[in-house]
C-alpha positions as CSV (number, residue, x, y, z in Angstrom):
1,X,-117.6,285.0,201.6
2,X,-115.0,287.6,202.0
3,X,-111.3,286.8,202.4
4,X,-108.3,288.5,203.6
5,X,-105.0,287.6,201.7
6,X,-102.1,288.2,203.0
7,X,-99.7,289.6,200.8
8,X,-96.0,291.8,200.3
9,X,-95.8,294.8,199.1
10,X,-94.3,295.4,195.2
11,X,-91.9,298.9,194.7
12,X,-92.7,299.7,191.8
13,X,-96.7,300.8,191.7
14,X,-95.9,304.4,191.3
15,X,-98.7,305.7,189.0
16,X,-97.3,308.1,185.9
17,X,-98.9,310.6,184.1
18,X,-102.1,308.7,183.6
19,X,-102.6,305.8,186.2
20,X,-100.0,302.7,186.4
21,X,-99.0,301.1,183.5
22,X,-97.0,297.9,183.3
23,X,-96.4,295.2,180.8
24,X,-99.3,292.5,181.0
25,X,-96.3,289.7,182.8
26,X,-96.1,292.2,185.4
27,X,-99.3,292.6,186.1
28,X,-99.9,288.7,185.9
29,X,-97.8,288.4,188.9
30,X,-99.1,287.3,192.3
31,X,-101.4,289.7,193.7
32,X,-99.9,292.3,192.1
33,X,-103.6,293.6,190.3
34,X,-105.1,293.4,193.7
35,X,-102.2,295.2,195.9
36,X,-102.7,297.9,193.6
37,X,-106.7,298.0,193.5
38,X,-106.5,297.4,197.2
39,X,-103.9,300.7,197.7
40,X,-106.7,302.8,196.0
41,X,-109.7,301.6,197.5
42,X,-107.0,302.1,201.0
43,X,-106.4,305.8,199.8
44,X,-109.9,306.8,199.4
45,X,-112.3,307.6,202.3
46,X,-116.7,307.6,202.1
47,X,-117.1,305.5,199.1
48,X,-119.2,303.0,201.3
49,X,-122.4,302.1,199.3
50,X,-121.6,304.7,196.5
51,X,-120.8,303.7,192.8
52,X,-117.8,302.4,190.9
53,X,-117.9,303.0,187.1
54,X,-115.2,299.8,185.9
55,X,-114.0,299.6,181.8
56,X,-111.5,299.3,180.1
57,X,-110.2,299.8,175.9
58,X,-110.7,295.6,175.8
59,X,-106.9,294.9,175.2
60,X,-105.6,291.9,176.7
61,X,-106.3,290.6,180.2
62,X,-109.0,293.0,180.5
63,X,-111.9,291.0,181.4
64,X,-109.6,289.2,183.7
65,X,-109.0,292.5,185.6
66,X,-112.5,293.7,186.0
67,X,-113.8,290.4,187.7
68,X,-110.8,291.1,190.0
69,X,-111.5,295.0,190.8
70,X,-115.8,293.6,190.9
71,X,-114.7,290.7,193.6
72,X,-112.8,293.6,195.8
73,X,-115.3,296.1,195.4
74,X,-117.8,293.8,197.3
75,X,-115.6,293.1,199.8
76,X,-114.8,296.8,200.3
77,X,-118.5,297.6,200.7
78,X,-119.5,299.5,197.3
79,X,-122.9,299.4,196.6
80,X,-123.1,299.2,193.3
81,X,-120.6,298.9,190.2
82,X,-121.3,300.2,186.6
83,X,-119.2,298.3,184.0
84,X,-119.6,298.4,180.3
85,X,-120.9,295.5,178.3
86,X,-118.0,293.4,177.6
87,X,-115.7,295.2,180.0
88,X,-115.6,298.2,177.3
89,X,-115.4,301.6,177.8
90,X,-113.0,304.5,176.4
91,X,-112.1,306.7,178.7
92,X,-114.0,309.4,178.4
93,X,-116.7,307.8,178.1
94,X,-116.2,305.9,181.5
95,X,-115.7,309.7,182.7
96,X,-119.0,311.3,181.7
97,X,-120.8,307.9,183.3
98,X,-118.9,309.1,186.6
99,X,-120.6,313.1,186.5
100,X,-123.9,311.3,185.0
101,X,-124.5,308.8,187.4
102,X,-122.7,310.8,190.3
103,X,-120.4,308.0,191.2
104,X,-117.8,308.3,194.1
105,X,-115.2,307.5,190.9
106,X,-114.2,305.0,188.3
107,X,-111.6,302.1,187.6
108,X,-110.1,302.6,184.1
109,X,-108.3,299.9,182.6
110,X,-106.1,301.1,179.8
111,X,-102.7,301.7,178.9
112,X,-103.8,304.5,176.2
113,X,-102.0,304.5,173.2
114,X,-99.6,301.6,174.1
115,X,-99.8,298.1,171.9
116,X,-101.7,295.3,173.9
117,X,-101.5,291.3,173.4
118,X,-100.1,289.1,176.6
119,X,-96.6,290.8,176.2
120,X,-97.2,294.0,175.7
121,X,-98.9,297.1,177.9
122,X,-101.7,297.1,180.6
123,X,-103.1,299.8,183.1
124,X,-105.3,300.9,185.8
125,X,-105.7,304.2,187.1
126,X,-108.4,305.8,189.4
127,X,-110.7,308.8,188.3
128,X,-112.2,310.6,191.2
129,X,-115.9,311.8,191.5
130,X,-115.3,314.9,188.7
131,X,-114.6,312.3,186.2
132,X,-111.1,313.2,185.8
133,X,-107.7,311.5,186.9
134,X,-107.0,310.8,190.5
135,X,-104.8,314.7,191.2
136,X,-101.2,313.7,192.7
137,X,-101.9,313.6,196.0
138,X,-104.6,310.8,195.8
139,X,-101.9,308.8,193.5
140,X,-98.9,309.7,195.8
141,X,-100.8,308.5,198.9
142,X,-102.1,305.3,196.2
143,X,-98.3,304.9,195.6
144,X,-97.4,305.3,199.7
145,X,-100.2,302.5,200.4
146,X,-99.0,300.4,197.9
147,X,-95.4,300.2,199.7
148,X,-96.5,299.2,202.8
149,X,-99.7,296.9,202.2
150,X,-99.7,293.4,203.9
151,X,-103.6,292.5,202.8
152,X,-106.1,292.5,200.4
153,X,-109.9,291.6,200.6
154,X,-111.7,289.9,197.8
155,X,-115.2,288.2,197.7
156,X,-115.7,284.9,196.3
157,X,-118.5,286.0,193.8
158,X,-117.6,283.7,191.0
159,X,-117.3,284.9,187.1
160,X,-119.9,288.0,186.4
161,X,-121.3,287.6,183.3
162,X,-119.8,290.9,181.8
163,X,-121.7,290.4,178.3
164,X,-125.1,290.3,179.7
165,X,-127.1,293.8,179.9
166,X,-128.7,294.4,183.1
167,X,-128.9,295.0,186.7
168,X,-128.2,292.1,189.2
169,X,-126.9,291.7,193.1
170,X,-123.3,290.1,193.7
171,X,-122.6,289.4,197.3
172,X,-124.9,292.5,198.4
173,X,-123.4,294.5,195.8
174,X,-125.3,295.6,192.9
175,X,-123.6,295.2,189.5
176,X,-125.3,297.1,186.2
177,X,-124.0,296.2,183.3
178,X,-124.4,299.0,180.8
179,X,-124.5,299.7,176.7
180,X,-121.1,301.4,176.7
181,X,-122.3,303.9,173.8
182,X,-125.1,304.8,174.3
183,X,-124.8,307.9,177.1
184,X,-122.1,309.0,175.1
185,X,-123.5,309.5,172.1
186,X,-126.4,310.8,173.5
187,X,-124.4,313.4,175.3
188,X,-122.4,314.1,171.8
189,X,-126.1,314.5,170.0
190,X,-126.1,317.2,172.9
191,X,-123.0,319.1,171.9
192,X,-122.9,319.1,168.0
193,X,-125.6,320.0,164.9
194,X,-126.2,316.0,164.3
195,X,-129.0,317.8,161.4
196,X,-126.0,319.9,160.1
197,X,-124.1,316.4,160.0
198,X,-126.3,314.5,158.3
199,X,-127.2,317.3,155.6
200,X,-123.3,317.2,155.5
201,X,-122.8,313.5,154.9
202,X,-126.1,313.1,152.6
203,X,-124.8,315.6,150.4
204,X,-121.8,313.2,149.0
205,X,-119.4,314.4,151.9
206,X,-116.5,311.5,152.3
207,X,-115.0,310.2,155.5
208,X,-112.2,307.6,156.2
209,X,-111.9,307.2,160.2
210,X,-109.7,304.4,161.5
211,X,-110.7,303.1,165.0
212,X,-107.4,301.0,164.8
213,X,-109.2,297.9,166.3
214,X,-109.4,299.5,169.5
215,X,-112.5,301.2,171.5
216,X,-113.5,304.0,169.2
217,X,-114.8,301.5,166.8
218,X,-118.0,300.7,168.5
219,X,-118.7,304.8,169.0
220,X,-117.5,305.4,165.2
221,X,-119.7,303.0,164.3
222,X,-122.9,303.8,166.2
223,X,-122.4,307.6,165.8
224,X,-121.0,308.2,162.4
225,X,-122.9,305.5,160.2
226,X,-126.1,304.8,162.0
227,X,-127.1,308.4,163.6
228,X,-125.1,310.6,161.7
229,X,-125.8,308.4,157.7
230,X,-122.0,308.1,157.0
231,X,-121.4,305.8,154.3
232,X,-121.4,301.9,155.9
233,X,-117.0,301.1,155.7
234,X,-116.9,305.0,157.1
235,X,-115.6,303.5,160.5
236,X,-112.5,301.5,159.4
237,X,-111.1,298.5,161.9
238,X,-114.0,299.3,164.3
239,X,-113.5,295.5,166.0
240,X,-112.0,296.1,169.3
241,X,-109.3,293.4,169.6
242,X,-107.2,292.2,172.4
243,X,-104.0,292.8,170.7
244,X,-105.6,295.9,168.0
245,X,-104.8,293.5,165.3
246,X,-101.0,293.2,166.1
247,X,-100.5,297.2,165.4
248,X,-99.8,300.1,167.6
249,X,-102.5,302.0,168.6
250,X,-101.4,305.6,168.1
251,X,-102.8,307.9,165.9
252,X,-99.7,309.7,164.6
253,X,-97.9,309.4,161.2
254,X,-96.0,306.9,161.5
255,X,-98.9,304.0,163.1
256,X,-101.6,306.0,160.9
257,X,-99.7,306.1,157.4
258,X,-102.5,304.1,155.1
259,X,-104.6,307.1,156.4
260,X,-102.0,309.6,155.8
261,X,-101.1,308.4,152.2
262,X,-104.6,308.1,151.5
263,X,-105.6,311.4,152.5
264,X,-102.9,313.0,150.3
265,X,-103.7,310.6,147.2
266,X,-105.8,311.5,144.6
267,X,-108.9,310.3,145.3
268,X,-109.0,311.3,149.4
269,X,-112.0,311.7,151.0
270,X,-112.5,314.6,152.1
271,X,-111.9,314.1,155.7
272,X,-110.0,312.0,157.7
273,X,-109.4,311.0,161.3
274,X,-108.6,308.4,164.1
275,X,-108.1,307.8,167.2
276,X,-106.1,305.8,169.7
277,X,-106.2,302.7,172.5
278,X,-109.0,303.9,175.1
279,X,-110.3,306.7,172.9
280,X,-108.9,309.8,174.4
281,X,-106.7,311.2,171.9
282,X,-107.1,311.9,168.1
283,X,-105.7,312.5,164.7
284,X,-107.2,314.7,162.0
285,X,-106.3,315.0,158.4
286,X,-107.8,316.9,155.7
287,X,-107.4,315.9,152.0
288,X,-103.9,316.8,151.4
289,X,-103.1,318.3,155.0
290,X,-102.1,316.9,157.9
291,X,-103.5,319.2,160.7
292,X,-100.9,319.3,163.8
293,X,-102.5,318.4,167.2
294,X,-101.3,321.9,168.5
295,X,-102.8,323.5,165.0
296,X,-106.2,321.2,165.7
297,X,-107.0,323.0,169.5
298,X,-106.5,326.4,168.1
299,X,-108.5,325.9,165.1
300,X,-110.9,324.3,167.3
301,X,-111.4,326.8,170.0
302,X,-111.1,329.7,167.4
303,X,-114.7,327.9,165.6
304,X,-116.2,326.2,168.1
305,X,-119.4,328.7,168.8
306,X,-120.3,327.2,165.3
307,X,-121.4,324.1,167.5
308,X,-125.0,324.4,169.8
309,X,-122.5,323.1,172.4
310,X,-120.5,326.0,172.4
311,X,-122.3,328.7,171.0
312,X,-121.9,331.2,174.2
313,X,-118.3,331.3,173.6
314,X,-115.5,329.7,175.7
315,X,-114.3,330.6,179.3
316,X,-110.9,329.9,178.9
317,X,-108.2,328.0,176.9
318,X,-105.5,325.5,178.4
319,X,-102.6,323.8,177.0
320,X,-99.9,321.4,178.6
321,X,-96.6,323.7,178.1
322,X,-95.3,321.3,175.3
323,X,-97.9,321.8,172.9
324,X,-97.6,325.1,170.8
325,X,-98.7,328.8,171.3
326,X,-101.2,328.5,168.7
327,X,-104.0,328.5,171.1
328,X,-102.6,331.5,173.0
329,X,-103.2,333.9,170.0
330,X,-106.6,332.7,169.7
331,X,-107.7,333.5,173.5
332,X,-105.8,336.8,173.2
333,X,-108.0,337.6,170.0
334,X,-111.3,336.2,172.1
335,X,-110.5,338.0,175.0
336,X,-110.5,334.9,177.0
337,X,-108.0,333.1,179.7
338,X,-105.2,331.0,178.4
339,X,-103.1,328.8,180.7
340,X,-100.3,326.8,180.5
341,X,-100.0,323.8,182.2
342,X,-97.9,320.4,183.0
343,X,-98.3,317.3,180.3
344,X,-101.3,315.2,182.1
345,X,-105.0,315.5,181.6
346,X,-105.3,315.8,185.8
347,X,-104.0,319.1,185.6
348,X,-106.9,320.4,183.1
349,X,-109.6,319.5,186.0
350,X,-109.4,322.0,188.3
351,X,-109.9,324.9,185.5
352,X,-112.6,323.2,184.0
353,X,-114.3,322.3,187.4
354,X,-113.8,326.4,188.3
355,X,-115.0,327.4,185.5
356,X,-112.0,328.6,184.0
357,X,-111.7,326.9,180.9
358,X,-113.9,325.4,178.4
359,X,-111.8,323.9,175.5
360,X,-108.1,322.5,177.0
361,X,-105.3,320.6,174.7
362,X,-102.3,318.3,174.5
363,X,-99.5,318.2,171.6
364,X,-100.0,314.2,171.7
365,X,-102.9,314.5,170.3
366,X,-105.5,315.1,173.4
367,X,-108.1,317.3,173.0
368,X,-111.3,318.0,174.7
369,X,-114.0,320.5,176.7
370,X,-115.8,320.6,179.8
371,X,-118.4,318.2,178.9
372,X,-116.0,315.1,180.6
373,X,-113.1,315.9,182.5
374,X,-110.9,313.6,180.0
375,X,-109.7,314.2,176.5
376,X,-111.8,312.9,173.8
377,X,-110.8,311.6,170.7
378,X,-114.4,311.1,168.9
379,X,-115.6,314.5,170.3
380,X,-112.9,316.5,168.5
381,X,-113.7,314.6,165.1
382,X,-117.4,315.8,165.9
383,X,-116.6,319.2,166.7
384,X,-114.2,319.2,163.0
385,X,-117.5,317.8,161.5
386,X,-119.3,320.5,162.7
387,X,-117.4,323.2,161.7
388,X,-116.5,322.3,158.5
389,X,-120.8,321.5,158.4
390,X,-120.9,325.5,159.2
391,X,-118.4,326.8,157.7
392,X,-119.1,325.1,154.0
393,X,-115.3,325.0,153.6
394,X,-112.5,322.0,153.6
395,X,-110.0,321.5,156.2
396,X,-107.0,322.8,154.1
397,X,-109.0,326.2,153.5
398,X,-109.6,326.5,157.4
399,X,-106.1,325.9,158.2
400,X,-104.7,328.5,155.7
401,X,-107.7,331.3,156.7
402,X,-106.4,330.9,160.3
403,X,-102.5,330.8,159.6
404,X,-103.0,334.3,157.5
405,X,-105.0,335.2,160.4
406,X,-102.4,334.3,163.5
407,X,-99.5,333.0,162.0
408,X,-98.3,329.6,161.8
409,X,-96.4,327.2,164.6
410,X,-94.1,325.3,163.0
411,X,-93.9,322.6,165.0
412,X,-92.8,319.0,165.4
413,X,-92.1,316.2,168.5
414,X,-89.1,314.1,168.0
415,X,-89.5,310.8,170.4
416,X,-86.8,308.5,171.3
417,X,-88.3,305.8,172.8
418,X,-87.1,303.1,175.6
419,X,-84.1,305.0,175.9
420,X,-82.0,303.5,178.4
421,X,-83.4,305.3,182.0
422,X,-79.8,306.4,183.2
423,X,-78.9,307.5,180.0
424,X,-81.9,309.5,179.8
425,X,-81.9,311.1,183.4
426,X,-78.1,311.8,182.6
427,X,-79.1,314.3,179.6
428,X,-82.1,316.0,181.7
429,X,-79.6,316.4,184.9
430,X,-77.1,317.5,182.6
431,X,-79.4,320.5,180.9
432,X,-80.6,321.4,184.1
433,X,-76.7,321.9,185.2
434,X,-76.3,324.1,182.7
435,X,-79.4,326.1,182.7
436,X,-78.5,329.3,184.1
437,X,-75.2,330.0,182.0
438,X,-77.3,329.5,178.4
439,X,-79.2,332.4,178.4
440,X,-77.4,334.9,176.4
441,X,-75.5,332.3,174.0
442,X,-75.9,331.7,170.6
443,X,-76.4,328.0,168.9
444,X,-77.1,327.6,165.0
445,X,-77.0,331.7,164.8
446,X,-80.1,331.9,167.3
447,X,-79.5,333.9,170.6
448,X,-80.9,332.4,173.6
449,X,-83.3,334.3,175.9
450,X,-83.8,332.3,178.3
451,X,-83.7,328.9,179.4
452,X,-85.9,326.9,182.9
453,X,-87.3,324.0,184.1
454,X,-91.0,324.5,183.9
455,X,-93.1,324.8,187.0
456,X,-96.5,325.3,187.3
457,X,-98.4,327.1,190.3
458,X,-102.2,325.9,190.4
459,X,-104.5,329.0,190.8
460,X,-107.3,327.1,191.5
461,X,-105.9,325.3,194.7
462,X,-102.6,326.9,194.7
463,X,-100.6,323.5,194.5
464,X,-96.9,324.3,193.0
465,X,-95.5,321.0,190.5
466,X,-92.1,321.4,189.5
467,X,-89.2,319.9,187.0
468,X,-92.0,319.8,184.6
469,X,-89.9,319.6,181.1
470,X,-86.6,321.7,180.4
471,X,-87.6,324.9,177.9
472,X,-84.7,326.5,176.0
473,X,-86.0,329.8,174.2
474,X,-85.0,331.7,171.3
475,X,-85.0,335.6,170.4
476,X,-87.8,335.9,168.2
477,X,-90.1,333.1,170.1
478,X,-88.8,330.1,168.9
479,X,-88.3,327.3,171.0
480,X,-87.0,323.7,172.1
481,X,-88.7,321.7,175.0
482,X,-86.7,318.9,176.4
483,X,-88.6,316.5,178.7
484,X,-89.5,312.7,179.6
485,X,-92.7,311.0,179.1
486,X,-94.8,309.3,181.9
487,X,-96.4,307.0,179.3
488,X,-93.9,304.4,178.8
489,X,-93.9,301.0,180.2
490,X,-90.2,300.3,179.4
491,X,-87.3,302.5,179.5
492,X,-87.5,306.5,179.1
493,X,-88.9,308.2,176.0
494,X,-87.2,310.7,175.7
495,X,-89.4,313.9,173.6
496,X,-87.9,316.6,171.7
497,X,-90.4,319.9,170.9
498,X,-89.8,322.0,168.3
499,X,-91.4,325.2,167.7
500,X,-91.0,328.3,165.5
501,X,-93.1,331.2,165.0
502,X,-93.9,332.1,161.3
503,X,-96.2,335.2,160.8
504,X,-95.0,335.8,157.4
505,X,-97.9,334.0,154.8
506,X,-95.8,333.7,152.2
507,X,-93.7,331.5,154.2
508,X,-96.7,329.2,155.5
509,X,-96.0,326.5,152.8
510,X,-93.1,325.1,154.2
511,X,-92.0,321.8,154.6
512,X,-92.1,321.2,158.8
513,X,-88.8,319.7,159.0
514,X,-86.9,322.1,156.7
515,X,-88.9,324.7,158.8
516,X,-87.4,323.6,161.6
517,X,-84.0,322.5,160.8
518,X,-81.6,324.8,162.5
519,X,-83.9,324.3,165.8
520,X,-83.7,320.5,165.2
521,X,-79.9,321.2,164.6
522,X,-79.4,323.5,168.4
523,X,-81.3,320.8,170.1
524,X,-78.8,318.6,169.2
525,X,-75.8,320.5,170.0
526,X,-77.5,321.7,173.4
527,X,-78.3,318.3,174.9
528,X,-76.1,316.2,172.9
529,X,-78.6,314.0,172.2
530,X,-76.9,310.9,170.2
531,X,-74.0,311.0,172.5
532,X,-76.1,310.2,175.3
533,X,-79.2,307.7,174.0
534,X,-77.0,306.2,171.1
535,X,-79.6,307.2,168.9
536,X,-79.0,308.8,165.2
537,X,-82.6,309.3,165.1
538,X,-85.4,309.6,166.9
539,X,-87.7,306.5,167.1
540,X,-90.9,308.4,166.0
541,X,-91.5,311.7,164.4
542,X,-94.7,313.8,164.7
């Protein structure tokens, strides 16, 4: 039987830069799951009797969200749902399911890198039929449906068994429930040398890679120990758990540091890696280097023919505007396109779907190709695999051939986190005031040339988004980027970018943050930083 609830609207289901995230209480309120779910399906148009793709990374209330999005897809007339076994799926793997199976779009449950447990995050966004994020219109008319709904349908169905694989009918609806690996790592065997790989491991090669108790662990575990012959313990906290053990699943420094420490200890393996919440983003460490997400996509798109995947070359490179220039040296080297756009994976799609660009980036440690239309955290350790397979040489030695090659970016991200949102807005409104008398001053000895508000002109589909982060730049091509994150569920993060251009060799040893010290120092007397968070330091530094 299908119902119609009647129900009030909620203000604040505005989805950010990846889909609406909340804490789990907020989602646990009164229809709140189902106004939202019900504003997409309300937003979208021809999905009757095509297929919904429905995961999530497994954190908590989860499975409690996918029998809710299962009972309204029946009642909104789907024909058929794919979910992964056990409600899991990382994210890019729920977006090549999408482009495999064709599906009118997907249901991701996530909130990324945020911690999980009953107080903590929760999400849902939409990915449309490309496999990538719902583009801002869909979410603005998501977020303009979700103000003014007064129903909801749902189908009594009862519990689906979410554990069981196979295909069976639900209120006229076909459900499949699907191994959530295994088209993924058949699409990675695809991409990469898996001989080269496991010549590579068989011949003593050493890997720690910390899943972090979240949904990598099943893919780490499948694909690096049992196809690839890494050594069984390879995969480290490979359990997806509701609450990722009580830790935060973020592969930086700071949530990472057993990895870090024991990649610069004396017996390191010799290659290390992780990834985050869903599976989209990823760290990488060498023994005894830390390789910066900005460093890892231009050493990536500057090797990658070494992979079968890639071996024509690449068509492009993009990069959100906060992660460094690395990259752009790189394409200017290959010959190729390089463009810069706004922080969010949804602005990548339309290059990749137009055949503009192959490889694409983010400083927070997203990095992935045309092969999904998500970032992909276990496809960049693949693709590191690979080359350091090819080229017979450790990470360290890679990172220093390329800096002698194009320079180094110094470069670091400086987060203050659940800032206080007016204190927050009151620094960005206050930069932008001042943005057109900077140029032409000096702070810390360093001349500014100029100084904006980033917009960014589509020139696939023409489309103009503006107020996109505040850049302040230097003579010489240093830099600070001032600009609040989307990710949050609480408060405004507030993240500082640091960058400085080094093409000296000599002076590629450096310590980051001494590197970067006079640039740390201007942002500080540009924005006023303390005076307006109350913060002598930032919460996280990467």
């Amino acid at each position: 039987m299908i119902r119609t609830v009647s129900t009030t609207p909620y203000n604040d289901q505005k989805p950010g830069t990846s889909g609406l995230r909340k804490k789990v209480p907020a989602f646990q309120q009164p229809n709140y799951v189902e106004n939202f779910v019900q504003s997409v399906f309300d937003a979208l148009e021809g999905f009757a009797g095509k297929t919904l793709v429905v995961g999530g990374d497994g954190r908590f209330y989860n499975r409690e969200v996918i029998q809710k999005v299962i009972a309204m897809a029946v009642a909104s007339g789907y024909g058929r749902v794919v979910v992964g076994q056990g409600g899991i799926l990382s994210t890019p793997a729920a977006s090549n399911l999408i482009r495999k199976r064709k599906a009118f779009g997907g249901i991701i449950l996530s909130a990324s890198h945020n911690p999980g447990g009953p107080r903590e995050d929760f999400g849902i966004k939409y990915n449309a039929e490309n496999g990538g994020p719902a583009p801002e219109k869909l979410t603005d008319a998501i977020f303009a449906r979700s103000k003014a709904i007064t129903s909801y349908k749902i189908a009594d169905i009862g519990p689906v068994d979410l554990d069981k694989l196979g295909t069976f009918e639900v209120g006229g609806m076909k459900v499949e429930v699907v191994d959530p690996v295994a088209d993924y790592a058949e699409l990675m065997e695809s991409l990469f040398d898996f001989d080269a790989l496991r010549a590579l491991f068989k011949s003593g090669f050493r890997m720690a890679f910390d899943a972090m108790h979240a949904v990598t662990g099943p893919y780490a575990k499948e694909i690096l120990e049992r196809r690839l012959g890494a050594a069984e313990g390879t995969a480290r906290n490979f359990v997806p758990l509701e609450d990722f053990g009580g830790h935060h699943p973020d592969p930086n420094l700071v949530h990472a540091k057993d990895l870090y420490d024991e990649m610069m200890g004396p017996n390191a393996p010799d290659f290390g890696a992780a990834s985050d919440g869903d599976g989209d983003r990823n760290l990488i460490i060498g023994r005894g280097i830390f390789i910066t997400p900005s460093d890892s996509l231009a050493m990536l798109a500057a090797n990658a023919h070494l992979a079968p995947g890639y071996k024509a070359g690449l068509k492009g490179i993009a990069r959100s505007m906060p992660t460094s220039g690395a990259a752009d040296r790189v394409a200017e080297k290959l010959g190729i396109g390089m463009y810069e756009t706004p922080t969010g994976w949804k602005f990548f799609g339309n290059l990749l779907d137009a055949g503009m660009a192959t490889i694409c980036g983010e400083e927070s440690a997203g990095t992935g190709s045309d092969h999904v239309r998500e970032k992909d955290g276990l496809w960049a350790v693949l693709l590191w695999l690979n080359i350091l397979a090819a080229r017979g040489e450790s990470a360290k030695d890679i990172a220093a051939k390329h800096w002698a090659t194009y320079g180094r970016n110094y470069y670091s991200r400086h987060d203050y986190e659940e800032v206080e949102t007016d204190r927050a807005n009151a620094l960005v409104d206050g930069l932008r005031a001042r943005l057109a008398s900077l140029p032409g001053t000096s702070v810390q000895g360093m001349e500014i040339a100029s100084a904006d508000d980033f917009a960014y002109n589509d020139p696939v589909d023409g489309s103009v988004s503006k107020n996109q982060g505040i850049r302040i730049l230097f003579e010489g091509g240093s830099r600070v980027v001032f600009r609040l994150s989307g990710t949050g569920t609480s408060g405004a993060t507030l993240r500082v970018y640091i960058e400085r251009f080094e093409p000296d060799p000599a002076r590629h040893g450096l310590d980051t943050q001494a590197a970067l010290a006079d640039l740390i120092q201007a942002a500080e007397d540009i924005a006023g930083i303390r005076g307006h968070t109350g913060r002598d330091k930032p919460s996280v530094i990467t």
